[in-house]
N, C-alpha and C positions, 0 to 999 in steps of 0.2 A: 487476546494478546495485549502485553503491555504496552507492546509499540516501541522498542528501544532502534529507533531510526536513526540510520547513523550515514555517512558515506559509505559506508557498510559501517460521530455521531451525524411554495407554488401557492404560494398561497393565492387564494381566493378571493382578491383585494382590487381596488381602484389602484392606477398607478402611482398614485402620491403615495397612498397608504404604504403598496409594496414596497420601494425605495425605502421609504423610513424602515419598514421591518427587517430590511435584508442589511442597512448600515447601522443599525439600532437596535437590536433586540433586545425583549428587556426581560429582567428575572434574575434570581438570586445566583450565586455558584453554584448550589446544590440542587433551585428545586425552578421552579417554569409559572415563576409567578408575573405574569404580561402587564406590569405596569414599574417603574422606572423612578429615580428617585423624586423627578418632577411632575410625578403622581399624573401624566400623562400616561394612557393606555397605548402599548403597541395594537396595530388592527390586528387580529389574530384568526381571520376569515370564515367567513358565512358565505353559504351560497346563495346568491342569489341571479335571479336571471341576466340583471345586468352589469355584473361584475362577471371579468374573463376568469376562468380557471385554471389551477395548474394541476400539475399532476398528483399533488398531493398539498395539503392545506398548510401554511406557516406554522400554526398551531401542532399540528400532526405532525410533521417534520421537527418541531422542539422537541417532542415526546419522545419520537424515534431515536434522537440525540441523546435525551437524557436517560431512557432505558436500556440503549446501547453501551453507556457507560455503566452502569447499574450491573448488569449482568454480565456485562466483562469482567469486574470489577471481582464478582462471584462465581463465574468461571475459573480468573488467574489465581483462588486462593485455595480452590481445592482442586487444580487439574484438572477440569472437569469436560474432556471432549465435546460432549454431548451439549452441555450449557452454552460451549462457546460457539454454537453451530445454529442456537436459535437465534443471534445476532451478526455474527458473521458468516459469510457464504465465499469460495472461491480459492483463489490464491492467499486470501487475506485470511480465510479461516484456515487454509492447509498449514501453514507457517504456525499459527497460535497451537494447534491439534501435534505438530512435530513439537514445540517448545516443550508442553505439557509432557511429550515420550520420552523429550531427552533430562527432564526436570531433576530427577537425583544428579546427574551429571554438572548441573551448572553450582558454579564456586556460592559459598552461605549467603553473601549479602547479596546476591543477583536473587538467589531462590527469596531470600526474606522482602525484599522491594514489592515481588509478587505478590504478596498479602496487604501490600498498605494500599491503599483506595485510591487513585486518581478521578479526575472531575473534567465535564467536557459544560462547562457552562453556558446557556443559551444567550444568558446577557453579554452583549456583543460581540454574538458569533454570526457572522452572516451566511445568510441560506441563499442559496443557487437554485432555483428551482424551473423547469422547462415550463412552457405552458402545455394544459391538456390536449395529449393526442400525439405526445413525443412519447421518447424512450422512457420507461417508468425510471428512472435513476434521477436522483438531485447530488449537489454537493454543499457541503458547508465547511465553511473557513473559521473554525474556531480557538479558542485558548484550551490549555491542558494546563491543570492545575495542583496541587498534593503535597504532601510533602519531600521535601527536595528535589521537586522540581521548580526551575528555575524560573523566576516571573517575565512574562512575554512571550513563553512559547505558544507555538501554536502549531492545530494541522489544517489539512483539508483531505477531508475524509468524503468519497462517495459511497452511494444508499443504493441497494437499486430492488424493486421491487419483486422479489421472487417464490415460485409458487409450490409445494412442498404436500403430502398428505395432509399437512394441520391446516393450509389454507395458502393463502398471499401472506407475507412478511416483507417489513421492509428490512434490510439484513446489508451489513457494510461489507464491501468490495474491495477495496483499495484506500491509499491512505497516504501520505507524508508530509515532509516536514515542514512548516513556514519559518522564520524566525527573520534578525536583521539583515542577513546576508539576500536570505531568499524570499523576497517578499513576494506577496499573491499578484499575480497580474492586473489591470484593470478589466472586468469582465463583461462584454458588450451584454445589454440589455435591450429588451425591445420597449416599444411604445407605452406596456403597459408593465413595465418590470420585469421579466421574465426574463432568465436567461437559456440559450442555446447549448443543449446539451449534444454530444456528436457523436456518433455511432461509429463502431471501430474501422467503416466500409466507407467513410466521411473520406474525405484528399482536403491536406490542405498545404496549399502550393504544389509542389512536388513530391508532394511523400502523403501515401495512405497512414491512417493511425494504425490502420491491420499492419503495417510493415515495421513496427516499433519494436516489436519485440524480436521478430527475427531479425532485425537489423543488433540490437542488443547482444543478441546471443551469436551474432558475428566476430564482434569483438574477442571471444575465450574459441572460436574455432578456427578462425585465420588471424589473427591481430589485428581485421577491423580494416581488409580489404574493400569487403565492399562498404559497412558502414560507416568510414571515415569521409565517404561524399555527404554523408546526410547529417551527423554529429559534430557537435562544436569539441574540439582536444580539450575540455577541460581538466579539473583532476580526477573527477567521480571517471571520465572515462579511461585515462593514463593508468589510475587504478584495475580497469578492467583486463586494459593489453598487457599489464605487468602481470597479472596472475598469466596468462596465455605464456608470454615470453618465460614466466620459470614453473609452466608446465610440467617440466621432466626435471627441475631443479631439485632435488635431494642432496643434503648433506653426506651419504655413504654412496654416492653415485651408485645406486644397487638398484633405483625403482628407475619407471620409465611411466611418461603421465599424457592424457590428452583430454581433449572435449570434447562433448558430440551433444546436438540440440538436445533436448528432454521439454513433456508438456508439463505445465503444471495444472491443478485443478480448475484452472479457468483461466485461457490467454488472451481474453477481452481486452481492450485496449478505450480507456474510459475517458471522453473527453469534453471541455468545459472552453466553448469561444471566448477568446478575450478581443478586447474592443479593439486593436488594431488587424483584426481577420485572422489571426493564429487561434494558438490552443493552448492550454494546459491540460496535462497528460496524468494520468495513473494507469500503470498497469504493472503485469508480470513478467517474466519470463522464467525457465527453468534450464539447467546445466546439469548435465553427465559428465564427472570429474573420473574417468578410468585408470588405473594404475596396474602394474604387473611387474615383476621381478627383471631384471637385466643379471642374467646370469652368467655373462664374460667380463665381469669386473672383477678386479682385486675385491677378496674377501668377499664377493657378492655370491648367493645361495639360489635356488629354484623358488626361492618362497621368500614373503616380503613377513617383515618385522613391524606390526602396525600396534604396538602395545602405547605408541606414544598420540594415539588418535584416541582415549577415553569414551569421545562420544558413543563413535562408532565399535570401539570393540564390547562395550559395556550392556550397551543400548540393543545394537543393532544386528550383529554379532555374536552375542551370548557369551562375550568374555574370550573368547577367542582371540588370541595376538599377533597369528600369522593367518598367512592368504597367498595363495597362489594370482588369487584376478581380485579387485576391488574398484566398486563403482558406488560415489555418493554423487547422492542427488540434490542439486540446491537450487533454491528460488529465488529469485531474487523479488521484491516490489520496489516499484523503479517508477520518480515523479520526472518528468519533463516538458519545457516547454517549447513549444513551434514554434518558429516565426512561420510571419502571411506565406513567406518563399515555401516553407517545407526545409530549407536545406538551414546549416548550423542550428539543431536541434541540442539544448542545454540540459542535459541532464542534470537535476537539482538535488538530487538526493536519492538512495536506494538502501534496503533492509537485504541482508542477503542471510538465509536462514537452513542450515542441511535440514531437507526435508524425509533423507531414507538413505540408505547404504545396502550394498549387498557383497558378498564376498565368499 
C-alpha cells in the first residue's frame, strides 16, 4: 500500500545506548548504514549476557524497515497481492490487496504515483521496541520520503512478528499518520530503554483497547450512542456520524441505506504506552454499507441505478448497473490516542478503503 492516509516500516543494548538509538538513528534515506555524520556509530545490538534483550535487535528492526519499504515499493508497481503479503499481514495487508483489485478503476495520476518509489529512512526514525518476552510487535516513528511528497512527513507504523509456512516474518500491521498537527506522544520507557507495548485485552483507565473498534464502528450504526462516552467530538469523528446521519441520503430519494458491524482481516487493537499512562492506538475496524430500492417514491423503481459507483460496478459487479440489494464492504485503519482516564479518546487520523461489494 502506498499509504494515502487521510481523515479519510529492542534492541539489544545498554540503556544509554538504546536511548541514543531510538532518538538517533543513523543511516542514509535509502540504505542502513549505522554511522551518522559525526562518524559516531549508533549501537546496533549484540547479545550479550549482560545486556537486557528485546524482542527484536535495533539492527533487525532497521532491516525490517527498510525491506518493508523495498517490496512495497515492488508490490504497488506491479499489483502484485502476493508480494504485498510477505510484508504486510492483516487489515493493513487487506486494504493494499483491494487497492491492487480496484487499480484500473483509480483516475491516471493516482495509478501512476503507484510506480514512483517512496522511502522509510532509518536515519531518524525512532523504534519502539518491548523488551524480550512481550508481545512480538515493535513500532516505529518514521519519515516518508519521495517524490512529492512533502518534507516532514511522517508515520508510525507497527511490525508484529508472525508465523506463515515459510517461517516467522516480521510483517506490518497498522499504520498512520504523524505530521505538525499530530504529533507522536511522549512514549514511556523503562530503565533500560524499552518501551511497553499493550495488548488488545490491556484497560487503560476505563476503556479496554479490545473495545476500540467496536466502539468506532458505533459511530455509522447508531450515531455514536454509545461511543460518544468514550470519544473526543473531533472532526475525524463528526466525519463518521455524518456519513451515519445521510445513510439513506440519495439525491433521487429511490435508495434506502444503513450499517451493520463487518470484521476485517484482523481487528487487533495495537498499542504503544506513552509516558503519561495512556496509549497510542492503531487498529482497524470494518463496515457493511447495505442499500436497496425504495419503491414508493416518485419515479422510484424495484431496482437501484448504481452505474454511478465505477468501483463497484466495474470491479466488483462485473459491469453490472443495477441491483436489487447492494452491500460494500469498508475498512477503515484508524490511529488514536488514550488518555490515562480511558474516556475522550482522539482519534488522529484514519484510511478508509472499500474492501469488497456484493450485489
Amino acid at each position: 500500500m502506498r499509504h494515502h492516509i487521510s481523515g479519510s516500516g529492542r534492541a539489544v543494548v545498554s540503556a544509554v545506548a538504546l536511548a541514543v538509538a531510538l532518538t538517533a538513528c543513523s543511516g542514509s534515506d535509502g540504505g542502513a548504514d549505522s554511522s551518522d555524520k559525526s562518524g559516531k556509530d549508533s549501537k546496533t545490538a549484540t547479545d550479550t549476557s549482560s545486556s537486557p534483550s528485546g524482542v527484536i535487535s535495533l539492527k533487525a528492526a532497521q532491516d525490517v524497515l527498510l525491506n518493508y519499504a523495498k517490496i512495497n515499493n515492488e508490490a504497488n508497481a506491479a499489483q502484485n497481492p502476493k508480494k504485498i503479503a510477505e510484508v504486510e499481514d492483516g487489515a493493513l495487508r487487506q486494504q493494499s490487496q483491494a487497492t491492487f483489485t480496484q487499480f484500473k478503476t483509480l483516475p491516471k495520476k493516482e495509478r501512476d504515483s503507484y510506480r514512483v518509489p517512496f522511502y522509510y529512512p532509518v536515519k531518524g526514525a525512532h523504534f519502539y521496541i518491548p523488551p524480550k518476552g512481550s508481545e512480538n510487535v515493535f513500532f516505529v516513528d518514521t519519515r516518508i520520503t519521495g517524490k512529492n511528497i512533502d518534507e516532514g512527513r511522517r508515520r508510525l507504523i507497527a511490525f508484529k512478528q508472525t508465523k506463515g509456512n515459510e517461517g516467522a516474518a516480521w510483517k506490518a500491521v497498522g499504520v498512520g499518520n504523524l505530521d505538525s498537527k499530530n504529533k507522536m506522544p511522549k512514549i514511556q520507557l523503562d530503565g533500560d530503554g524499552f518501551a511497553s507495548v499493550l495488548k488488545d485485552s490491556d484497560q487503560v483507565g476505563g476503556t479496554k483497547l479490545a473495545e476500540l473498534h467496536g466502539l468506532s464502528q458505533d459511530f455509522y450504526l447508531t450515531g455514536g450512542k454509545s461511543a460518544d462516552r468514550t470519544f473526543a467530538q473531533n472532526a475525524f469523528v463528526k466525519s463518521w456520524k455524518k456519513d451515519y446521519a445521510d445513510r439513506a441520503d440519495f439525491p433521487d430519494g429511490c435508495v434506502n441505506g444503513k450499517y451493520k458491524a463487518a470484521p476485517t482481516a484482523d481487528d487487533t487493537v495495537y498499542g504503544l504506552k506513552t509516558a503519561d499512562g495512556g496509549a497510542v492506538t492503531l487498529y482497524g475496524f470494518g463496515i457493511d454499507y447495505l442499500n436497496w430500492p425504495k419503491s414508493d417514491g416518485m419515479n422510484c423503481t424495484t431496482v437501484m441505478q448504481i452505474g454511478n459507483m465505477p468501483t463497484v460496478t466495474d470491479v466488483y459487479l462485473d459491469g453490472r448497473d443495477t441491483s436489487t440489494f447492494l452491500t460494500r464492504t469498508d475498512s477503515s485503519l484508524t490511529m488514536a490516542v488514550v488518555p490515562p482516564s480511558g474516556k475522550r479518546v482522539q482519534v488522529t487520523g484514519y484510511s478508509f478503503q472499500l474492501i469488497d461489494a456484493k450485489g
